[in-house]
Every structure is written in C-alpha cells, then in structure tokens.
MISELUM-615731 format. One line per field, with one value per residue (C-alpha): chain; x, y, z; residue in one letter. Coordinates in nm, 2 decimals. Example, Ala and Ser with C-alpha at 12.3 -4.5 7.8 and 13.67 -1.06 7.14 Angstrom:
// residues 2
cadena: [A;A] .
px: [1.23;1.37] .
py: [-0.45;-0.11] .
pz: [0.78;0.71] .
residuo: [A;S] .
// end
This chain:
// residues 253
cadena: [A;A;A;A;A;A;A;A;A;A;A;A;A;A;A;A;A;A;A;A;A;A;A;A;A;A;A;A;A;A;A;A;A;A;A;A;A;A;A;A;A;A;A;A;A;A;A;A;A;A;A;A;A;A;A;A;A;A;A;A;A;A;A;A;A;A;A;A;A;A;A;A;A;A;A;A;A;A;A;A;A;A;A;A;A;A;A;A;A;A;A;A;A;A;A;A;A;A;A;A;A;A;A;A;A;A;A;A;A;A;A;A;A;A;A;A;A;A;A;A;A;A;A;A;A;A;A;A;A;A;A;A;A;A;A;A;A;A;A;A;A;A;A;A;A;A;A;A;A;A;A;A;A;A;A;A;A;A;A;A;A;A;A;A;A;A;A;A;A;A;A;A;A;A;A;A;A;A;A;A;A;A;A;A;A;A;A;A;A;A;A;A;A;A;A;A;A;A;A;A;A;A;A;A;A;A;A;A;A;A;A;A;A;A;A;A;A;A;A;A;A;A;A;A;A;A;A;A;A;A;A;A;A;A;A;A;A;A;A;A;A;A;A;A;A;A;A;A;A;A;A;A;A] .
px: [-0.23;-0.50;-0.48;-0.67;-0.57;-0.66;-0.64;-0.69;-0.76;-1.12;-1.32;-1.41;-1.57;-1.20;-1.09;-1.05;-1.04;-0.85;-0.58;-0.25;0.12;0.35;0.64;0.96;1.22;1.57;1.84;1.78;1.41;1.17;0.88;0.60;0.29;0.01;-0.21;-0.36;-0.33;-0.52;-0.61;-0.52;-0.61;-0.31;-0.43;-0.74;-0.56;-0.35;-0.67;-0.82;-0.43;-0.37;-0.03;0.00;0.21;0.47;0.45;0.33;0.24;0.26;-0.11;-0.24;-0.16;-0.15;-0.29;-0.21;0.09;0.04;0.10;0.15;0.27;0.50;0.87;0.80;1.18;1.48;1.72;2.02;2.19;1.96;2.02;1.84;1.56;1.45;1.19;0.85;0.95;0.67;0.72;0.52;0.62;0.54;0.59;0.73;0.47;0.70;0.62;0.34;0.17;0.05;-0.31;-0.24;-0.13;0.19;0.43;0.74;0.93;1.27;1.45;1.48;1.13;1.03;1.04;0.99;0.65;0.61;0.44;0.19;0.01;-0.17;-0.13;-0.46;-0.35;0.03;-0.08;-0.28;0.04;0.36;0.13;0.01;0.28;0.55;0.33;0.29;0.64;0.77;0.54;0.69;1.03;1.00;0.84;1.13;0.98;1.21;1.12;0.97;0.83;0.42;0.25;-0.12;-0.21;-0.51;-0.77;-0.61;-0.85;-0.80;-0.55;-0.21;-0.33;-0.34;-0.03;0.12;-0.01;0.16;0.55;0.50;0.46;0.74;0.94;0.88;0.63;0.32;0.02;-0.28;-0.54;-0.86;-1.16;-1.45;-1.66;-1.70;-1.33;-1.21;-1.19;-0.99;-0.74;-0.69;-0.60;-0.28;-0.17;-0.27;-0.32;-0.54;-0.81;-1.11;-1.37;-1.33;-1.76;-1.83;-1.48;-1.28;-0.93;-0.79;-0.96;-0.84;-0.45;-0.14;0.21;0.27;0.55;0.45;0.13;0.04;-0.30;-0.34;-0.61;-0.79;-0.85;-1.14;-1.33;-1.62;-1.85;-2.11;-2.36;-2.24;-2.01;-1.70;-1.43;-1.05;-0.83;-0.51;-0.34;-0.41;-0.32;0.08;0.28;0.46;0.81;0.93;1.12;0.84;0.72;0.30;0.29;0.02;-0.09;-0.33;-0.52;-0.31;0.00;0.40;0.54;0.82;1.21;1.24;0.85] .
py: [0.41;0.27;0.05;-0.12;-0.52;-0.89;-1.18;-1.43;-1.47;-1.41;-1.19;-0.82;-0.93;-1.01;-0.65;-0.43;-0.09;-0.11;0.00;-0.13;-0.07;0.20;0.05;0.07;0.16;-0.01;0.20;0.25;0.30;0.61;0.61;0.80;1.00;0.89;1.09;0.90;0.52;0.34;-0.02;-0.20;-0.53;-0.69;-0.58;-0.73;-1.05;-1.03;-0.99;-1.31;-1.53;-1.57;-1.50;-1.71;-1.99;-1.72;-1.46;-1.59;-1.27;-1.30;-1.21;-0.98;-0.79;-0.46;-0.44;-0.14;-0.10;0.28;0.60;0.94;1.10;1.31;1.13;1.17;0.97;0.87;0.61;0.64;0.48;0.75;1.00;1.24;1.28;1.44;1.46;1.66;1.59;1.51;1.17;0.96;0.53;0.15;-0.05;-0.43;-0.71;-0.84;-0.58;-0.47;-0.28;0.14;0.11;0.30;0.60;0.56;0.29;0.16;0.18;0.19;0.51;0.33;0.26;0.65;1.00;1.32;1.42;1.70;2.00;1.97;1.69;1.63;1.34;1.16;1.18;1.07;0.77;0.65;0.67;0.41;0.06;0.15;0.36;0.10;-0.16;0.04;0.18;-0.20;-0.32;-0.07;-0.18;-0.53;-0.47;-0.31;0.01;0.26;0.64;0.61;0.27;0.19;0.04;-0.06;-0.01;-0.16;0.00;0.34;0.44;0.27;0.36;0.15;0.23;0.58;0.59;0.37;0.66;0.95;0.69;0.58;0.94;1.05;0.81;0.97;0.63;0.67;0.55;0.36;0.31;0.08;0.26;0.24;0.52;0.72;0.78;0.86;1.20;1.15;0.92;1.15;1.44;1.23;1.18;0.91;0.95;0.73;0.62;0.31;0.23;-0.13;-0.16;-0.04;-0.17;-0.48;-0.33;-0.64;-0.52;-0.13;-0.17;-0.30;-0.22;-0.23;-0.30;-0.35;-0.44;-0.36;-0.53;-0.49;-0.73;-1.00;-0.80;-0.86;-0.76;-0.65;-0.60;-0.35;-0.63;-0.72;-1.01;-1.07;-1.31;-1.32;-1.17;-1.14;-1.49;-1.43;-1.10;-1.04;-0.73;-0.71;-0.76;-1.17;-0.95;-0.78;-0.84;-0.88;-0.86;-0.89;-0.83;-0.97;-0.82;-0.83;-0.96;-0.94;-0.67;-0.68;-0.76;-1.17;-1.18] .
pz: [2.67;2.42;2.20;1.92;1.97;1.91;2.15;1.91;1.56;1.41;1.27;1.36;1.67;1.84;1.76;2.13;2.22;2.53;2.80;2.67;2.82;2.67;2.44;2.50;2.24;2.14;2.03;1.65;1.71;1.75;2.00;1.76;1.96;1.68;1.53;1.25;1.10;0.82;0.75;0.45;0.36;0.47;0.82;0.79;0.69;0.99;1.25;1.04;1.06;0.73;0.80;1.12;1.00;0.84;1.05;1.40;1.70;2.05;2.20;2.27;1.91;1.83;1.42;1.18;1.01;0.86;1.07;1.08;1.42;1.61;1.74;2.11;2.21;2.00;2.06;2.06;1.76;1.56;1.38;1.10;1.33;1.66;1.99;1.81;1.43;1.22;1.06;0.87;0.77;0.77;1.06;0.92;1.07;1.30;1.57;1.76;1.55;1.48;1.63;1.94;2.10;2.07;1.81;1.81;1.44;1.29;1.20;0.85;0.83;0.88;0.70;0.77;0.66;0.38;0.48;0.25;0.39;0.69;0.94;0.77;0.41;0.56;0.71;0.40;0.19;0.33;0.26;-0.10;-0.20;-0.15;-0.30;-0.65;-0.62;-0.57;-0.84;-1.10;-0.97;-1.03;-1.39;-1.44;-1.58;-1.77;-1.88;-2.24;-2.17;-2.15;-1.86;-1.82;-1.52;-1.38;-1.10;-1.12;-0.86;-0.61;-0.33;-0.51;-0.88;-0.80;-0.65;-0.93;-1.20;-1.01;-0.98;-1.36;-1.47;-1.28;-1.41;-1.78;-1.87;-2.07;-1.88;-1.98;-1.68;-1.63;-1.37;-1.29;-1.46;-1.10;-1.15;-1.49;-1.44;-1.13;-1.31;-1.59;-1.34;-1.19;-1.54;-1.72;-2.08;-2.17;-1.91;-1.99;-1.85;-1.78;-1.69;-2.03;-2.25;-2.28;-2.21;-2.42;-2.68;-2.71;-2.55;-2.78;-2.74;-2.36;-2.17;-1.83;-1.68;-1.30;-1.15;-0.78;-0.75;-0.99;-1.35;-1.47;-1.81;-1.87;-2.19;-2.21;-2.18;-1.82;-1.94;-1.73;-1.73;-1.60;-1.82;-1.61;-1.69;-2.08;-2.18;-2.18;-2.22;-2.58;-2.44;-2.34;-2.06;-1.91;-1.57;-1.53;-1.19;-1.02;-0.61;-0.40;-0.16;0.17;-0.05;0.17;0.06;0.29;0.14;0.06;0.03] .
residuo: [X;X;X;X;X;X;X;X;X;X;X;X;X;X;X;X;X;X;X;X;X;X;X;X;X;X;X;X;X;X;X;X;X;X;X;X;X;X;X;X;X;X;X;X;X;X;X;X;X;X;X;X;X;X;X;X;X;X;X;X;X;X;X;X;X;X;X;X;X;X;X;X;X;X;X;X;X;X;X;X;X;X;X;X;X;X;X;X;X;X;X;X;X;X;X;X;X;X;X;X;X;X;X;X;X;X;X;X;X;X;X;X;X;X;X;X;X;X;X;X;X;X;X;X;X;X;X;X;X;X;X;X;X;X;X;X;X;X;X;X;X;X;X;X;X;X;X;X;X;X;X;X;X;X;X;X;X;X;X;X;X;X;X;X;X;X;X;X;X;X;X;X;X;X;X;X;X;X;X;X;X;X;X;X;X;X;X;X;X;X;X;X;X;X;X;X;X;X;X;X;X;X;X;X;X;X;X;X;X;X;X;X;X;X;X;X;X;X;X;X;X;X;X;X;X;X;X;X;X;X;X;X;X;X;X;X;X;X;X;X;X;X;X;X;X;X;X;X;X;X;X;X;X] .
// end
C-alpha cells in the first residue's frame, strides 16, 4: 500500500509518498480502507518532533491522525461495527498513523459516519471537534451560561459555536471580518470583528472563555497587543482555557 511517512524529523522536505506494508490488526481494532484524512497542526508538530521526548515513534512514521474510511477487517473482541461500515475517528499518537491506504484504530476511537456527510467533511471533524468539545468541558459550561469564544472561524471555534449552542449557552464570537456572516449562521449571537474592535472593550458578563490559539486585539488603527492573560471571565470558578496550536488532547495530557 502507500503511505505518506517520515524517516526522520524535519521539515516538509522529510515527508514520503511511498510503498509501505499493510497493518495488521489486534483484536479490539478495525482495519479502515481510507478515503480521506486531514492535517492539523498537531501533525505538523509531529513531522517537526516537538513531541519526541513525550511521545517517541519508531521510523519510518506514518503522520495523520484524522480519517474517514470504510472497515475493511474487524477483530475479534469487536463489536457495534462490521466489514464495509462507513466510519469516521481519531487515531491516538501512539500508532502509526491515517496517512495511507489503509489504518489501524480502536473500535473506541471510531463512529459510524452520519449520512449526511461525506468522507472529506468526516475526516476534517475528530481533531477539532474533540478539541472544542474538551475545551467546553473543562470550562465547565452549563445551558444558560455565556462563553466568548475566540476565532469562531476557524476549524475548533466553529465547532465550539455549534457544542456551546447545543448545550443551551449564549455565544459571543471574535472573526475576522471575511467570516461574520458565517459565524452568525452556526449560531452565535453576537459576532465582532476583532480587526476592527477591541473585544475587551464590548464583552462583560461571561462565564467561560475559549481561545484556540494566542488572542490578540486589535484597534481600528492597526494596534495589537495580547489580551488573553488579562482579560478573565466574571466567575472565580471559571475555566479560561486556552490551546495551542498542536496542543495533547489525548486523556492525562
């Protein structure tokens, strides 16, 4: 099969395209015929070794972490799923990795993928989705609470607008101007434009804040500073949490 691998850590330069040998499943695994991965951050972090004193691989490496595909063998401690169900899921980093024809992953990192997406849109959701949905969790957001959530366009604000609303919050968002319109459509009710406003100067009262990279502020006469260590939600309780780019978000991290 093919493969997308590194033989060493590095830039882009040590990424392969090349002839790899099928994997072999253990007994609460699924073998998964791949038909679409993405590449987050934390995969990018991975190619470069940030994680190589934690989280050490055996070379070559498979990258990618994302996938949607179709179960093409089942072990035999599983159950719930079967040979051609459509799956989608998040392979931990201790494995070789989704960046090839075919993956190894857990039953219990799998699901069976709704109907209404397709194997693309799957793959894009397991990374960012469990990131915002584990974000919300450890701010410990309740229905009738506010949370501020910060780039709501981007791939885990996004996500985090759709699980806050969900979960019966009111939503305030940052964007980029490009994407108000887009932010406002998954819910949030109130949307700024964080090239044009000084969030800290327009939101009070908010429980939980969710920043998925470094917030900065800007004024509309191109002024920016860091504004995520200074500004605090209203309650002593309340968790500001904030990711990094490429940030564990494995159990224990």
């Amino acid at each position: 099969m093919k493969a997308v691998r590194i033989h060493g850590y590095g830039g882009p330069e040590v990424i392969r395209y090349e002839d790899a040998p099928p994997p072999t499943i253990e007994a609460s695994e699924v073998l998964v015929a791949v038909h679409a991965t993405s590449i987050n951050p934390v995969d990018l972090a991975t190619r470069a070794g940030h994680f190589q004193n934690k989280i050490p691989v055996t070379f070559p490496w498979t990258l990618g972490l994302d996938l949607s595909g179709v179960i093409a063998e089942v072990g035999p401690n599983v159950t719930g799923f079967a040979i051609g169900d459509a799956v989608f899921g998040y392979s931990n980093m201790m494995r070789q990795g989704a960046d090839a024809e075919y993956a190894v992953i857990s039953a219990s990192e799998i699901a069976h993928k709704p109907q209404s997406l397709d194997f693309v849109a799957a793959a894009a959701i397991p990374v960012t989705g469990l990131t915002a949905w584990q974000a919300l969790a450890i701010g410990g957001l309740q229905a009738g609470q506010t949370v501020l959530i910060h780039g709501a366009g981007g791939g885990i604000g996004s996500l985090a607008v759709q699980f806050a609303k969900a979960q019966g919050a009111r939503v305030i968002a940052t964007a980029a101007g490009d994407k108000l319109d887009l932010v406002r459509s998954l819910g949030a009710e109130s949307v700024i434009d964080y090239t044009a406003t000084r969030f800290e100067e327009v939101v009070r009262n908010v429980d939980v804040v969710l920043a998925s990279s470094g917030v900065r502020s800007s004024s509309a006469r191109g002024e920016s500073s860091s504004r995520a260590a200074s500004w605090s939600p209203r309650r002593p309780r309340s968790i500001q949490r904030q990711l990094q780019p490429g940030a564990c978000v494995e159990p224990g991290c």
